[in-house]
N, C-alpha and C positions, 0 to 999 in steps of 0.2 A: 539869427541864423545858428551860433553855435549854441544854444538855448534848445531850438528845435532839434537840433542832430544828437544831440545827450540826450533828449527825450525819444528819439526816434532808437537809438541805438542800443540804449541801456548800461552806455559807456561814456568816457571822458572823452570825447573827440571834439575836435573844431575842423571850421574849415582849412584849415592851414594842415592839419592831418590830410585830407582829402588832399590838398593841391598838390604836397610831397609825394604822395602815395604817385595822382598823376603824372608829376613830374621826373619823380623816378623809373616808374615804367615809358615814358617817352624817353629817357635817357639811356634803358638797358636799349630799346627797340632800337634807335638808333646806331648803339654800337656793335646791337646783333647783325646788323646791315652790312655794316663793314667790315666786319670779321675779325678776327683777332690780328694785331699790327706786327710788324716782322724788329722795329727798333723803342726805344724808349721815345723814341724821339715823336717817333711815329706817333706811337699809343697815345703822347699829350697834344699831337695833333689833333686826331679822331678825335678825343675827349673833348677839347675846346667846341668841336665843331657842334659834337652831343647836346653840348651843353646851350650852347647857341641855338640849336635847333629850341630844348625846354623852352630858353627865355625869351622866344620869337612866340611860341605856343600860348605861353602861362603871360606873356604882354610885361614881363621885365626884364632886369639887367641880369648881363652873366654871369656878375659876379652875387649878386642875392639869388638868383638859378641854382648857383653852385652851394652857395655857403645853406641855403634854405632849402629847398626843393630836388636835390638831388642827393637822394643816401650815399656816403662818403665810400658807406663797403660795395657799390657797382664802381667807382672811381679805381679804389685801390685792388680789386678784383681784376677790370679790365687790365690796370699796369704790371699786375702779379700775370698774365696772358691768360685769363681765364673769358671766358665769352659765351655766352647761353648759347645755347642752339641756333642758327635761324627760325623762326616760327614758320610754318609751310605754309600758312598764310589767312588761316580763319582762328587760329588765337586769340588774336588781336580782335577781331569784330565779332568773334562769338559772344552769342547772351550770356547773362550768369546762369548758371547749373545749381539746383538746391543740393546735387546731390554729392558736389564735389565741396570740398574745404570750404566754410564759409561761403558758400555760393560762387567763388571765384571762379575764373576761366583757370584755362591750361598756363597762359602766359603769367600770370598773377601768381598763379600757385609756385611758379621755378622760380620766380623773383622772390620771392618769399622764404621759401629752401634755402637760394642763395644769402640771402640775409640773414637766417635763422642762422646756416650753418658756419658765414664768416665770422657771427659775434659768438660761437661757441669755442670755433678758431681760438679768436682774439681771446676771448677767457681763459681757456685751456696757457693761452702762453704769457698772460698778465699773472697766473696761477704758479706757473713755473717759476716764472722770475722774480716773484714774491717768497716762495718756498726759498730759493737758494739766497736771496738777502735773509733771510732768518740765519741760513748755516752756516753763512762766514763769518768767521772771526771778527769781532769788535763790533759788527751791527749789531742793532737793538731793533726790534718790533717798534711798530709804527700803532699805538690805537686808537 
């Protein structure tokens, strides 16, 4: 199978790519559902249940759901209160489009955004705080 999709793709993909991919989009859908949580408390509620939801879908445990199949930046995104739109309701079961991103739907595409833009985030602040260990006194560069 993963033979076939490197050869279909023209990329390094497996199906474990795929099932993430799935998995992560049934986890953002689900949290779009319920909207952004009003306590921390809340939000690791919601999340559990997200996540429950994947590992009922993909036929595993929550916890390989979580650690595998669900991108960490929709986790840490929803507890920061961030929360995709609702979808108005053909996102989700529209075809692919050749003529959008990669063929992708509308829903795909903001999951995507969201990912792109938390690991530029995360960059940006792994960068920072690598710059100012350089400038203090008595640290030494790491190479």
């Amino acid at each position: 199978m993963n033979d076939y999709l490197r050869a279909l793709t023209g990329e390094d993909f497996t199906a474990k790519d795929f099932r993430t991919w799935a998995g992560t989009l049934q986890a953002v859908a689900a949290l779009e559902a319920v909207g952004p949580a009003s306590t921390e408390r809340e939000a690791k509620a919601e999340i559990l249940k997200a996540i429950d939801q994947v590992a009922e879908r993909l036929n595993n445990t929550r916890a390989v759901c979580r650690k595998y199949y669900v991108h960490p930046a929709i986790i840490e995104a929803y507890l920061d209160g961030f929360v995709l739109p609702p979808a108005t309701g053909d996102e989700h079961s529209l075809p692919r489009d050749g003529s959008r991103l990669g063929g992708l739907r509308r829903d795909e595409i903001a999951v995507l955004e969201l990912l792109r833009g938390r690991s530029s985030h995360q960059t940006r602040i792994q960068t920072r705080s690598h710059k100012r260990a350089e400038t203090r006194p008595g640290t030494r560069r790491r190479r």
